[in-house]
Structure formats: C-alpha cells, structure tokens
N, C-alpha and C positions, 0 to 999 in steps of 0.2 A: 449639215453634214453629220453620217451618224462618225464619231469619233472610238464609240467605243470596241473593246477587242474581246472576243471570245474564244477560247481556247479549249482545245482537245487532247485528249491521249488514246491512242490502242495500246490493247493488247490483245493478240493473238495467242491461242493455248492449243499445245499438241507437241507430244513427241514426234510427230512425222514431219512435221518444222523443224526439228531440231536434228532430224537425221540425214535431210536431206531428200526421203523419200515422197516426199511432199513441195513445191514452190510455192510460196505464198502471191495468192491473186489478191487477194485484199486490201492489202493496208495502199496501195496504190490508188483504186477505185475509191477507195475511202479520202484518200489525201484531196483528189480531184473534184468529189464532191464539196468536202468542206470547205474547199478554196473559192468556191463557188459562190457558195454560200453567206463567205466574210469570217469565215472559222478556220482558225492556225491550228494546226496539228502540229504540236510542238514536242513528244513524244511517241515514239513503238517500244513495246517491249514484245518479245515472245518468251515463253514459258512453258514447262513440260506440263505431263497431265498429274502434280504434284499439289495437293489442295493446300499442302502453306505455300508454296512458291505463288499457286496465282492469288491466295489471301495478302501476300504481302506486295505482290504487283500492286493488283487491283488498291489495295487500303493506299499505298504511296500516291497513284497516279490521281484518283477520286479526289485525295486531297487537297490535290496541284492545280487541278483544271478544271473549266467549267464544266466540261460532258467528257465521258470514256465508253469507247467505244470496246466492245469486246466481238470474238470470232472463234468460232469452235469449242467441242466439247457438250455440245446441247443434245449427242444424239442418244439412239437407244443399249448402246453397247456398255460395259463396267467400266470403261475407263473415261466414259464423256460424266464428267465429277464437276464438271465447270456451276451446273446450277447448285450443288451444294458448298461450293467454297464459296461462290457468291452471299450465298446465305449466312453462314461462319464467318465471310469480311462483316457484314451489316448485323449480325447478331441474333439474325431471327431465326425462325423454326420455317423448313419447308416440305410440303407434302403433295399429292396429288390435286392441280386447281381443278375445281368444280368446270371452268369456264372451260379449259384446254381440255381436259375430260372429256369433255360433250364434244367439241370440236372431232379430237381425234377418235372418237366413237365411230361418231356419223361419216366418216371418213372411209375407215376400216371397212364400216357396215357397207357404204356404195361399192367399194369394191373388191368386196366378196373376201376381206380378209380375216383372220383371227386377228381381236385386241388382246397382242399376248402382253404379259407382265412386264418385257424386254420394253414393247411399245410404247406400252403406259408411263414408262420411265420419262417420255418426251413430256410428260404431262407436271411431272415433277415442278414446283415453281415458288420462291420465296414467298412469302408471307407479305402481305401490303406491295408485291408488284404489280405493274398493270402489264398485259400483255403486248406483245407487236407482232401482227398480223402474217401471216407465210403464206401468199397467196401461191407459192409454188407447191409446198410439199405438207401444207396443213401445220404441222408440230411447229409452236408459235415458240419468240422469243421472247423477252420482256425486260421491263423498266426499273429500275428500282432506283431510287432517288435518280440523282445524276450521271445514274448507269444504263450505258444500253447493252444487251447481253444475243447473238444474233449468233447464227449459226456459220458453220467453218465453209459449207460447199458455197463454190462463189457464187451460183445462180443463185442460191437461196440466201446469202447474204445480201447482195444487192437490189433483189427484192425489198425483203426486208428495211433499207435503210431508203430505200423510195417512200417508204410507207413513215417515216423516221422523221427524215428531213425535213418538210413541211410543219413541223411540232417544233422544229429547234430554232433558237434566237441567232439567227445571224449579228454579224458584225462589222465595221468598215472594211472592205473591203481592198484587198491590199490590188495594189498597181504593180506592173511587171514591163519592165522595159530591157532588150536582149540587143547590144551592141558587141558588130562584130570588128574584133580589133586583129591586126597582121602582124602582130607580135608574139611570141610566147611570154609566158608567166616571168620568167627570171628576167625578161625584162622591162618587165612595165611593171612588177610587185611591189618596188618601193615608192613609188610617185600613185599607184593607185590604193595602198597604203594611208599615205596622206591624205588623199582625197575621201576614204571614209573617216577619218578621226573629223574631218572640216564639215561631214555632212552626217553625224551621229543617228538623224532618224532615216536614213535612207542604210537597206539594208545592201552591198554589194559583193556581190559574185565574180570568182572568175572561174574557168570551165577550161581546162587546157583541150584543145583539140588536134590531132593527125588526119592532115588529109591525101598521106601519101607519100607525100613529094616534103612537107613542111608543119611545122608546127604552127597553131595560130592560140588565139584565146576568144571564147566568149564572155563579154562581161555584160552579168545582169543586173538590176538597178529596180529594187523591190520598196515602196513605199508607201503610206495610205495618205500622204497629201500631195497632190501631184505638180504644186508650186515646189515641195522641197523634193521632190523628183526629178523634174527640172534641172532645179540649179544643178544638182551633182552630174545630171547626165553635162549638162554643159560640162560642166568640171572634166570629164572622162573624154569628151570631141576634143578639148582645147589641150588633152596631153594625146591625145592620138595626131595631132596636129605638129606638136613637138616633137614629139617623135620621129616623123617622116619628115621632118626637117634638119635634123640630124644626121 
C-alpha cells in the first residue's frame, strides 16, 4: 500500500478575483483533480497582479508543498506580470523562448494574424523551464522546478493540467465516507468531538444542513487506511445509536 502523501498549493493571480468581477472556476477543478490523483491540496491563495505579492505567495507556498499550482496572468496584456515574478521568486533571467516563439509564430501565421509585440509577450518564459503544452489556444504554460504556472481562462487551464497530470507523482489516496446523522451540530459536537481525539488519523467532518422543515448534520470521515476508517465510522453509528435512544 503506497503510504506516502503528496501535497499541493494554488495560487490564483488577478485583480478581477479580488474585485469580484471575475468567479474563480479553478481551484475547484484543480482540488478534484488532485484528489484524484492521491494529491492534498492543502493551500489556495489569491493575489493581485502585484509582482512582490505573487513573489512572496509563490516563494512561501513552493516551500511548503510538494507541487504549486498557479492560474492566470500568462496573457498578452501589461498587467499579466505573473511570468516575470515567477522568474524574480527563482532568481533567473526571462526572455522570449525560442520553443514558444516558433509555436506561436506558426500559429498566428495559419491564421492570418499579425505576431504583434503584445502577442509575443505570451512567449515570454523563465530561463531552465520546460514548457506545458495549450492545445486550446497555442501560448503555452510552463514548469519551473516544482511549479506549474497555467493560464487563468478555465478552458485553457484544464487543458493544460490534462497534459500536467500524468507527469505528477501521485500519492495514497485518501477514503471519503459521508454519514447522514438527524441531529444538528450543537448536539452531537461534543461526543463527536471525543470521537476524533480517540481516532487522531481519521480526519472528521461535520457539515450542518436545512432541509426546510429541520436541521440535520453531515458527517464525513476521510482517511488513507480504511481499517482506521472503519473503527471511527463505527465509532460515529454507535453514538447516532445513542442518541436516538435518548
């Protein structure tokens, strides 16, 4: 059984996240992927289009976690800045890649457009990254250490991390068990309480719910061994037990 755990961070860059004129599709599809996969996303951060704000994101979260995922700011306009703060967190020099060049050349050239200076800018790309492929809209994103750096439009992100995925080292894969109990919260909080201090690797959830008429609770029960899964979910029947016996 693979035991071991691999771990994530986003970060998402844009003032139109932070104003509101924007909803974030992303980090969602991203979390669902990675869960997938055996990979905790155990951080999001958002950030404006401010090159020390996402240098001091990106530097904290890179540190923390095996892979960081990033969203937006890759495009042609002044203020997509995200490939040059990338380059300023890692220290190197970034300039037009040869590779993206050609790419979005031959691009432009099929369909009959000017490669203007604006466009080129897509080409823009740190120093020792490799690139990741955009099979929607050509202007690629790329790799740089244990960063992956992908663009903000959802279609073209989740592209993008199709192409991603397959490269990354998954890890145990956590268990998800969703018991529905006829209680609310303030009354089962302190005996379900106890019940996670007694089951330390089982992570538990409670989810208040309105269905109208009443309040009820979800309780979830997330773990990567499914003997100490188990026990606690027993643990959580034999106080919903108790309870209705009361």
């Amino acid at each position: 059984m693979n035991s071991k755990v691999i771990t994530a961070g986003a970060l998402a860059i844009g003032d139109e996240l932070l104003s509101g004129r924007t909803r974030d599709k992303n980090i969602g599809h991203l979390a669902n992927a990675l869960t997938h996969q055996g990979i905790d996303l155990k951080e999001v951060r958002i950030v404006s289009d401010e090159q020390d704000e996402i240098v001091a994101a990106l530097n904290a979260l890179r540190e923390r976690y095996t892979y960081v995922f990033t969203s937006g700011g890759i495009g042609p306009t002044h203020d997509d800045i995200t490939a040059d703060a990338i380059a300023a967190a890692f220290g190197v020099a970034i300039d037009h890649d040869p590779r993206a060049m050609s790419l979005l050349t031959a691009h432009y050239k099929a369909r009959e457009m000017e490669f203007t200076p604006a466009r080129q800018r897509m080409a823009r790309i740190p120093h020792g990254a490799d690139l990741i492929d955009n099979p929607v809209s050509v202007a690629p994103g790329f790799k740089l250490e244990n960063v992956y750096v992908m663009a903000g439009v959802p279609s073209v992100f989740q592209a993008m991390l199709e192409n991603v995925l397959p490269t990354l080292e998954g890890g145990a894969k956590m268990l998800s068990e969703t018991i529905h109990c006829p209680f609310g919260e303030g009354t089962i909080g302190d005996r379900l309480g106890e019940i996670q201090k007694s089951h330390p690797e089982t992570s538990i959830g409670s989810y208040p719910k309105y269905d109208g008429e009443k309040f009820f609770t979800q309780i979830v029960l997330r773990a990567r061994d499914k003997k100490m899964q188990n026990a606690a979910i027993e643990d959580v029947k034999n106080m919903l037990v108790e309870f209705n016996q009361d």
